[in-house]
C-alpha positions, 0 to 999 in steps of 0.5 A: 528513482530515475529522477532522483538519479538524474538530480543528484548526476546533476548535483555531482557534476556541478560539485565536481566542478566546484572542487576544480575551482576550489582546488585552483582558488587553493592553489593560488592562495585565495581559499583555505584548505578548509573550503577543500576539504567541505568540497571533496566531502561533497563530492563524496556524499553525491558519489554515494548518493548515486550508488545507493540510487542506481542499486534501488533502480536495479532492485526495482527492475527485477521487482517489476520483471518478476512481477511481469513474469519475467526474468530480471533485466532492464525495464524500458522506460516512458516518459520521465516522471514530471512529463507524465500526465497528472493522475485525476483529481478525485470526483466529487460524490464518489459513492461509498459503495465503491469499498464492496470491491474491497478484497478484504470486505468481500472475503468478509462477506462472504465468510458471514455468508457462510457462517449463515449456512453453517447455523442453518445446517446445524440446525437441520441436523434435529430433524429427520433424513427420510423420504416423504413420498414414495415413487407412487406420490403418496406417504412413503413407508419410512414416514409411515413407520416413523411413528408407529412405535409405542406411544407415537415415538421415532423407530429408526429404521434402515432408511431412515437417519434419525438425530434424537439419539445425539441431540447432545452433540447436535446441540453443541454444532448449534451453539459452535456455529451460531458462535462462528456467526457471531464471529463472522459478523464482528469481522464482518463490521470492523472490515468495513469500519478498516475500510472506511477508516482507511479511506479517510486516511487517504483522503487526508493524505491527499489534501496534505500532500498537495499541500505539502507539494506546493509548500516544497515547490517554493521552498526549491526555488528560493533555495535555488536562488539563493544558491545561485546568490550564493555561487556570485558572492563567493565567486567575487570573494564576497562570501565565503565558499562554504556558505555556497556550498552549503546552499547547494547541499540545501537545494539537492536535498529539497529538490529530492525530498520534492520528487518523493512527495511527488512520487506520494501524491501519485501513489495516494491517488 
């Protein structure tokens, strides 16, 4: 955004001095009023431009200040975009591997993890809750009497929690977490599938901006030559002035819609 800013400051002032020549070409007859009117609205549109820039850097200081847990003010700034040291071209090999510090990824698995628990706990539910061995190492008293009623069936007694009389609702608990497991893994594998799905995005992303950089890079400076051509001709009443400024409104948008692809390029990294 500062460099935004500083491009089109530079575009008002080189506009705001066209409209001076402008107005002095109008004055003494060699420009229409046409050409004036194409000049002010130039130096309106940049005037706009700027406001528009200077509240998204207000915006995006107090966003960095509360972020920073602080209150909203002024950020300090480094050095200017294109000064900064490039971000580095991605290693070769990097493992996939790497997508298990994924915040998501590790919530799924952990969630699965969980799941695994719920159906183990579940099923634990059939069985008896009882001591084995009493305080003298051998066959407790609740395990004795287990079976001891007729026919060797379960007698529940006070020490003992016995499930035979609610295996409906246990078995419901089971077939409830073994679906939730399911649930878990489904979420589980399209998570990881996202993530390397993602990943791909980016990686393309990556090649197409640089792509895309190189491309725009050229194409400013051609604007930029063809503005200056522009500003001699219509200096030398050659050309029209119209045509000069058209190619300057051509070379700030280029040099803007660069600086965007730029700040993407770095933010891809």
């Amino acid at each position: 955004l500062d460099l935004e800013l500083e491009i089109t400051r530079h575009a008002l002032q080189i506009r705001e001095d066209s409209l001076a020549l402008v107005q002095l070409r109008v004055d003494n007859g060699y420009s229409s009023e046409l050409d004036l009117r194409q000049a002010e609205v130039l130096v309106q549109s940049a005037r706009t431009a700027m406001t528009r820039l200077e509240l998204q850097v207000e915006q995006t200081e107090n966003q960095l200040d509360v972020l920073l847990g602080r209150n909203p003010g002024p950020i300090i700034r480094g050095r200017p975009l294109l000064e900064k040291q490039q971000a580095p071209t991605l290693p070769a090999g990097l493992p996939s591997t790497l997508l298990d510090r994924r915040p998501d990824i590790c919530q799924a698995e952990q969630q699965l993890i969980a799941s695994h628990a719920l159906v183990g706990a579940a099923r634990t539910a059939y069985f008896p809750t009882l001591s084995l061995t009493s305080s003298s190492g051998f066959e407790s008293s609740a395990l004795h009497n287990l079976f001891s009623g007729v026919a060797g069936t379960w007698l529940a007694g006070p020490a003992i929690s016995l499930p035979i009389f609610n295996t409906g609702s246990i078995r419901a608990g089971v077939l409830s977490a073994n679906a939730q497991q399911q649930q878990a893994e489904f979420l589980y594998r399209k998570t990881v599938q996202q993530a390397f799905r993602e990943v791909a995005d980016s990686l393309a992303e990556h090649r197409k901006l640089a792509e895309l950089r190189n491309q725009q890079e050229r194409l400013v400076e051609m604007l930029r030559q063809s503005a200056e051509l522009a500003d001699l001709h219509a200096g030398g009443g050659v050309a029209s002035y119209l045509d000069y400024l058209d190619s300057e409104r051509q070379l700030l948008d280029a040099q803007v819609l660069l600086v965007q692809i730029q700040r993407d390029e770095m933010t891809n990294i």
